[in-house]
Steps between C-alpha positions, in 0.01 A plus 500: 500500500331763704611896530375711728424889411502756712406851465515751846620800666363807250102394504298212398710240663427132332566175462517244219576126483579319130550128447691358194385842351114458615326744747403367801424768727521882510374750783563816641588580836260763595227228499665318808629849654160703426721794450441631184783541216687303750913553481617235744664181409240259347574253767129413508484449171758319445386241812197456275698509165646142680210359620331479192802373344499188771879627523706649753799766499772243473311430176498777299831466233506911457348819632492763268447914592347701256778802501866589558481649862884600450364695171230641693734677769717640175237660404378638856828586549619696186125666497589635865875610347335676235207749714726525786412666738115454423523130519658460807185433737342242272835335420561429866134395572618227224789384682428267758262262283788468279751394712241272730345344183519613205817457415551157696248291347688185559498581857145546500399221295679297790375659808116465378428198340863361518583462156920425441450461124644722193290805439479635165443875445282613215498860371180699582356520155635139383285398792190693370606380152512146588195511663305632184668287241572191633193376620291671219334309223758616260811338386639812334355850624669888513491587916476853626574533885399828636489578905613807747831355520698183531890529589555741249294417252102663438382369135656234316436280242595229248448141360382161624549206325423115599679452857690855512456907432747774479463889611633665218445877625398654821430871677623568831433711808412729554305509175202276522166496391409287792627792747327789267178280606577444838632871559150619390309217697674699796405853377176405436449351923527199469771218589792456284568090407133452633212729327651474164175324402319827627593700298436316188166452638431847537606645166207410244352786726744740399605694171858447457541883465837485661628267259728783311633556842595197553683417179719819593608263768620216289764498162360227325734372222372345166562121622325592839759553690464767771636732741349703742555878634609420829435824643168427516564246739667408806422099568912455412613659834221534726171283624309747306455484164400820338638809485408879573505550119254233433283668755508870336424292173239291552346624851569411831546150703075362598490419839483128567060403546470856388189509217610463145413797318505554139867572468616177665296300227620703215895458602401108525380486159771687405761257638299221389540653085840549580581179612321312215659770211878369656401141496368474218797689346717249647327176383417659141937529486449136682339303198677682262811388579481152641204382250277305750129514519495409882614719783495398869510790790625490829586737803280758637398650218353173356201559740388767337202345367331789286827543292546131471163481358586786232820286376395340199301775368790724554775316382587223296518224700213255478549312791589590835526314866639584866471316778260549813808597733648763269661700787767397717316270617524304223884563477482197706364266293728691191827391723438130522408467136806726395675236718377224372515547078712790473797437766490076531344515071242233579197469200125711588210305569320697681216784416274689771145418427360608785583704807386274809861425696428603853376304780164290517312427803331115490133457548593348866744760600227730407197356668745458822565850509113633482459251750772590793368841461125388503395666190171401351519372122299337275699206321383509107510194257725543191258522279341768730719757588545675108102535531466638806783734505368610136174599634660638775656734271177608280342583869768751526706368796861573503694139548887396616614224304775271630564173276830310440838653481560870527562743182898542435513927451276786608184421297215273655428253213198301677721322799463783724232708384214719578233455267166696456271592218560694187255588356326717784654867515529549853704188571831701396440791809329221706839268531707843496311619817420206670788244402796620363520844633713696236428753303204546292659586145698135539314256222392139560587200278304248263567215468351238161449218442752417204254370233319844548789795526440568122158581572576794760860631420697604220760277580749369219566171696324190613584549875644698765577297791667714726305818542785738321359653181227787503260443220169688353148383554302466231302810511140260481593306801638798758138580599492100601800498714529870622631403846833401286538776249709710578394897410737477184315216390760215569559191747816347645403178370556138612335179241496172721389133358421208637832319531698856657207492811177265454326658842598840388372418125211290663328843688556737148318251329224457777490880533458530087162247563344774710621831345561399147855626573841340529671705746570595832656768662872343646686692750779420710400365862654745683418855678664785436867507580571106601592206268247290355354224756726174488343264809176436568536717829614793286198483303218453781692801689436708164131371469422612863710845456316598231159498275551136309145302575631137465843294449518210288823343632564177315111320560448687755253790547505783766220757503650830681096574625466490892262148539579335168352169540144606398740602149626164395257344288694443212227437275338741521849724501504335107172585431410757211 
């Protein structure tokens, strides 16, 4: 049996393909598109959803959308009857997407990939739910769903048990933590469902000395439930999201690529306490009534790495998971698997081990490629390539990586990655200035080799896969690996092994022969504002746009150096 799931038309369009319950293939369609946070119909996605099925449309038994469009438009609706006359402007800019697609999914489904099947509708959050719990490695967990909003619903959660989960309770717009965040995302200048990440990133520089000002803003009940004081906000009837009374309380809008002063960092850190006091609230009342050690997270909130990391040490829960596409995303893949076990009952037997779904390039398609476009590459041997893109590492030169399929979700997990050198202090303003072209406060990654991650972070787990929990460095081994430690002393951490990525795993380990240490710095392939890279012409157009010295794209090396040939002696590339 296969089922289709499709997520599109709010952001972070996607598509997901399951067979007899397994994962086959997942993507999202701003990699095709190259327009970032794409909205459009995954029709991309879904074309290469099929093809690495072997299948065609006529074969697919059931598509599945992860929410209730007809829900949705209740809500728009009785939100514009509510703040009449306010609302007016953004209700009718809302219109016409409705009525052209939104609410005709069938329609569409037909007219772009010419599907004539049964669709199932999933709720929002029983999307995002699904997509946590039933591909976790838990056969029982408690699931908290937390985003800006769904239909009607902002934070949910509930129980999962063997093929199914109920929602037991939920919060609804406009109260949402995921808005509160998003609101002051916006205040702060920077884009709203985008620069979430930002801001996160730029509060360990901050004193959350707004903190009391921000609680005034939210009624938190004993079970963590909340409500907030709408007044101080404005995202339920107009495009903007803040009020005039949040301004005269916490200070005035920054101007987008304005400098970050003092005051923006403070309000971040701020937010950031805020955020973690109400979730941790919530999953304290969590565990206390539904009696499970594990909790999986999904929606937007789930990517909120440095209170995902604080979790176990702030609550009682011991273990915890989420999946690399917690956003919408990811709604996707939760609407096929909802489809599957919860609507049609059929047994699990299926747990995400790893997050490599997207497409992969073959070594021929590959070499054809640099060779219609006559670039000049060096072809490695496989026992090769680790070493010499190791040592390319410890000479400080700033690498692309493209191997195998892409990464399913926003984080690069060593598919498409940049890769550079941790331990040397300038690497972290080097790849900001001359790569990635963002801001300077924004952190860069680690990523461990799995035997080792006890050795460098207090983590309470044997792995983290998917690049979603903040944790400390040990404060003996930040001096080693300063390029990834962050200024509060922490790194959003990702542990890979041998059997997740051997070519990945194989450069670590070659890198740990010359500097005695198992890490790299991993960041997304990608410059500022577009997707990560997904074909091997979107990643040689980002080498050549940018600072990265070479490309390892599958064998294949590419030095980014003017007359390169004099460059490829690969011995003595692997050389100490």
């Amino acid at each position: 049996m296969r089922i289709l799931g499709i997520s599109c038309f709010y952001h972070d369009s996607a598509a997901a393909l399951i067979e007899d319950g397994k994962l086959v293939a997942a993507a999202q369609e701003e990699r095709f598109t190259r327009k970032k946070h794409d909205t459009s119909f995954p029709k991309n996605a879904v074309e290469f959803c099929l093809k690495e099925a072997a299948c065609m449309v006529k074969d697919i038994d059931y598509v599945a959308f992860y929410e209730k469009p007809l829900l949705k438009f209740d809500r728009l609706l009785q939100s514009c009857i509510d703040t009449f006359p306010w609302s007016l402007h953004a209700f009718c800019k809302s219109l016409p997407a409705y009525f052209t697609e939104k609410l005709r999914m069938q329609k569409v489904l037909k007219k772009q990939i010419g599907y004539k099947g049964e669709v199932l509708f999933a709720k929002h959050h029983q999307s995002h739910a699904a997509s946590a719990f039933l591909c976790s490695p838990f056969t029982e967990a408690a699931i908290l769903t937390v985003d800006g909003v769904g239909e009607w619903t902002t934070t949910s959660y509930g129980y999962g048990k063997n093929n199914s989960f109920e929602l037991h309770k939920e919060i609804v717009f406009p109260h949402s933590l995921g808005l509160l965040y998003s609101a002051i995302t916006g205040h702060l200048g920077f884009k709203i469902n985008n620069d979430e990440y930002k801001v996160m990133g730029l509060a360990p520089y901050g004193k959350p000395v707004y903190a009391d000002k921000l609680r005034k803003l939210i009624e938190l009940k004993d079970d963590g439930s909340y409500s907030l004081d709408m007044s101080y906000f404005t995202y339920h009837y107009k495009m903007w999201m803040t009020s005039k009374k949040f301004e005269q309380e916490l200070g005035p809008r920054r101007m987008k690529e304005s400098k970050v002063e003092e005051h923006h960092q403070n309000l971040a850190a701020s937010l950031q306490k805020v955020f973690e006091n109400v979730l941790f609230k919530m999953l304290r009342h969590l565990h206390k009534e539904l009696k499970s050690n594990n909790l999986v997270l999904a929606g937007g909130c789930a990517l909120n790495s440095v209170a995902n990391g604080k979790i176990t040490r702030n609550t009682p829960f011991k273990n915890v998971w989420a999946q690399p596409a917690a956003d919408d995303a990811g709604g996707a893949l939760g609407a096929a698997l909802w489809a599957y076990h919860c609507v049609l009952g059929n047994p699990r037997s299926f747990i995400m081990n790893h997050a490599y779904w997207g497409p992969e390039f073959s070594t021929e398609e590959v070499e054809q490629f640099l060779k219609m476009n006559n670039i000049i590459y060096k072809t490695l041997k496989d026992d090769e390539l680790t070493a010499v893109t190791a040592k390319l590492i410890f000479d400080n030169n700033v690498i692309g990586w493209f191997q195998g399929r892409m990464e399913w979700g926003p984080r690069a997990l060593g598919a498409r990655s940049i890769l550079s050198n941790p331990c040397n202090e300038k690497m972290k303003d080097i790849i900001n200035a001359k790569v990635k072209h963002r801001e300077m406060f924004r952190p860069f990654a680690p990523v461990i080799s799995e035997e080792d991650v006890h050795e460098y972070f207090e983590i309470d787990k044997e792995d983290e896969k998917f690049m979603l929990f903040v944790y400390p460095i040990k404060p003996d081994k930040r001096k080693l690996i300063p390029a990834v430690t962050h200024v509060d002393g922490t790194g959003r951490l990702q542990t890979i092994n041998r059997q997740q990525n051997s070519r990945y795993y194989g450069v670590i380990k070659e890198f740990e022969k010359l500097s005695r240490v198992p890490v790299l710095i991993n960041t997304s392939f990608n410059i500022r504002g577009e997707p990560i890279v997904c074909t091997p012409k979107d990643a040689y157009r980002c080498m050549m746009g940018t600072g990265i010295d070479y490309l390892v794209i599958d064998k294949f090396l590419i030095a980014r150096a003017e007359n390169p040939k004099d460059m490829w002696d690969s011995e003595s590339l692997a050389k100490d």
